[in-house]
C-alpha positions as CSV (number, residue, x, y, z in Angstrom):
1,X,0.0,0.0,0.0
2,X,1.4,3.3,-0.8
3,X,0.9,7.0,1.0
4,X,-1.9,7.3,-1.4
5,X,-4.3,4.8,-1.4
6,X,-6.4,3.1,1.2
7,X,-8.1,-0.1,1.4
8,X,-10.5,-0.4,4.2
9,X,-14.4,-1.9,5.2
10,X,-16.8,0.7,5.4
11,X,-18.4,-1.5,8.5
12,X,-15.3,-1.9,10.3
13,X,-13.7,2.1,9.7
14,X,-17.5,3.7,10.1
15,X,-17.1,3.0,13.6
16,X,-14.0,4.6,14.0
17,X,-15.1,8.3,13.3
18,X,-19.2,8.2,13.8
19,X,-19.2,6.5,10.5
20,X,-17.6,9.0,8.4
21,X,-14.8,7.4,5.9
22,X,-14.0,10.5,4.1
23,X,-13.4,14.0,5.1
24,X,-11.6,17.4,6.4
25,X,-11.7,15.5,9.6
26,X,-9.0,13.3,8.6
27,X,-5.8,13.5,8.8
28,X,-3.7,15.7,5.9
29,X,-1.4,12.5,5.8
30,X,-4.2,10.2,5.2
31,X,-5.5,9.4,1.5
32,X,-9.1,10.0,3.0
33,X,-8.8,13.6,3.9
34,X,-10.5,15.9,1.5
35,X,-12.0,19.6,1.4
36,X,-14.1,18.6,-1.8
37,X,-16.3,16.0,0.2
38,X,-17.7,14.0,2.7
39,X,-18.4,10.1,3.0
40,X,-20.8,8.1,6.1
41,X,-21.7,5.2,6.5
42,X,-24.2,5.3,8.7
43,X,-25.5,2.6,10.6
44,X,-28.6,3.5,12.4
45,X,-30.4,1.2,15.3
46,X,-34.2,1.9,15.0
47,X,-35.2,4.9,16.7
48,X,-32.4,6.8,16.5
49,X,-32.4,10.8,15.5
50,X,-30.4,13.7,14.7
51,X,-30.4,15.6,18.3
52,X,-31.2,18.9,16.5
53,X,-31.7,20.1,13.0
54,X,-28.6,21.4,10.9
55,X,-30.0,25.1,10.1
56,X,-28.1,27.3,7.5
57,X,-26.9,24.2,5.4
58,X,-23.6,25.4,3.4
59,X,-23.5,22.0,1.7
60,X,-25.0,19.7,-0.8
61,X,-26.0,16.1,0.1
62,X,-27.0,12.9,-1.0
63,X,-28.4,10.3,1.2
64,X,-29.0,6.4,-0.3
65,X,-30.1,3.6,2.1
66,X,-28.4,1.0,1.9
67,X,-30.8,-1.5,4.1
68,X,-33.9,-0.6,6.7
69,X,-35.8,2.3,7.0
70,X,-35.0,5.7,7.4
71,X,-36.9,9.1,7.2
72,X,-35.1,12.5,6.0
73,X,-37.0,15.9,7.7
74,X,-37.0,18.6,5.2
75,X,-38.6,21.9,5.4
76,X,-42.4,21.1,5.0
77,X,-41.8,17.5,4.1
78,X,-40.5,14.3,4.7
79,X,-38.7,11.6,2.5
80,X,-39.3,8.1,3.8
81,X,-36.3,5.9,2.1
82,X,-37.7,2.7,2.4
83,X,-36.4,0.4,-0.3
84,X,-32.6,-0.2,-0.8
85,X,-31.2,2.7,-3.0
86,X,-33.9,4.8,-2.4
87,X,-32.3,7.9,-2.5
88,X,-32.6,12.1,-1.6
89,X,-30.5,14.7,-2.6
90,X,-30.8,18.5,-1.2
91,X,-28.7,21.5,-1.5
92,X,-27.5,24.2,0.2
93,X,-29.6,26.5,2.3
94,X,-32.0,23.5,3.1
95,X,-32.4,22.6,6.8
96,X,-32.8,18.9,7.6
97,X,-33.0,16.2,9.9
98,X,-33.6,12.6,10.2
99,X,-34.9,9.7,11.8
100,X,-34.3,6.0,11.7
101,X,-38.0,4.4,11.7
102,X,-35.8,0.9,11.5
103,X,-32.5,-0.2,12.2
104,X,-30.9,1.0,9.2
105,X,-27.6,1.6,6.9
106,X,-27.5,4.7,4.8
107,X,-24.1,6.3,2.9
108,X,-24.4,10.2,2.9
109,X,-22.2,11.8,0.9
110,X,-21.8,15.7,1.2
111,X,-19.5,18.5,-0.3
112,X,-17.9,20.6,0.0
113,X,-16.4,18.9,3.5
114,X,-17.0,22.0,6.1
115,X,-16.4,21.5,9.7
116,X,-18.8,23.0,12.4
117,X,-21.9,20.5,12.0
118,X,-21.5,17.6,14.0
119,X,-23.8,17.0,17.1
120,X,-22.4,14.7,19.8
121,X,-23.5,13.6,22.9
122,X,-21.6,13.7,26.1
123,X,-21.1,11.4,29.0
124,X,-24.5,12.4,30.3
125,X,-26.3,12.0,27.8
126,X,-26.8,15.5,26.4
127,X,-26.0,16.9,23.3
128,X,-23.3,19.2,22.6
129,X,-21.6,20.8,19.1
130,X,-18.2,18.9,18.2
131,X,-16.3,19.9,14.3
């Protein structure tokens, strides 16, 4: 393997950075740090739910499910992804949220890669902004 390329399982890596593969998050050294874009695998147990909604959206973003169910919150709508390769694609300015109605496996891709968006949770329980 060179400096360049990386071979990996989206399963195994997901787990490793909240699911994301791909990203500004990433080390410079590491093949899978980019600017341009941004890849997840998500893997969803059923219930689960963005803590709050991403307001002022700077990116584009696709969302494909993979396996299960899962439900994208837009303004005035929702999108239920319910067979595998359903898909939904928004762009910037465009709040959202989601919701997994079933455990479920969806790759999001987004670009450009922008830090400032992620929402964990901390030892408590409660949610709090993390890049």
């Amino acid at each position: 393997m060179t400096d360049s390329v990386y071979v990996g399982n989206a399963g195994k890596d997901a787990a490793l950075d909240r699911g994301w593969l791909l990203g500004h998050f990433k080390d410079a050294a590491d093949p899978r740090h980019s600017e341009d874009v941004e890849i997840k695998w998500g893997v969803h147990p059923k219930g689960d739910e963005r803590v709050h909604w991403v307001t002022g959206e700077e990116r584009t973003a696709l969302q494909v499910l993979i396996s299960g169910r899962f439900r994208v919150e837009l303004p005035g709508r929702s999108v239920v992804l319910a067979e595998q390769g359903d898909y939904v694609v928004w762009g910037r300015g465009v709040d959202h949220s989601w919701h997994a109605e079933e455990e479920s496996v969806v790759l999001t891709v987004r670009w450009p890669s922008l830090p400032g968006y992620a929402v964990d949770r901390d030892a408590s329980g409660s949610p709090h902004a993390r890049d």
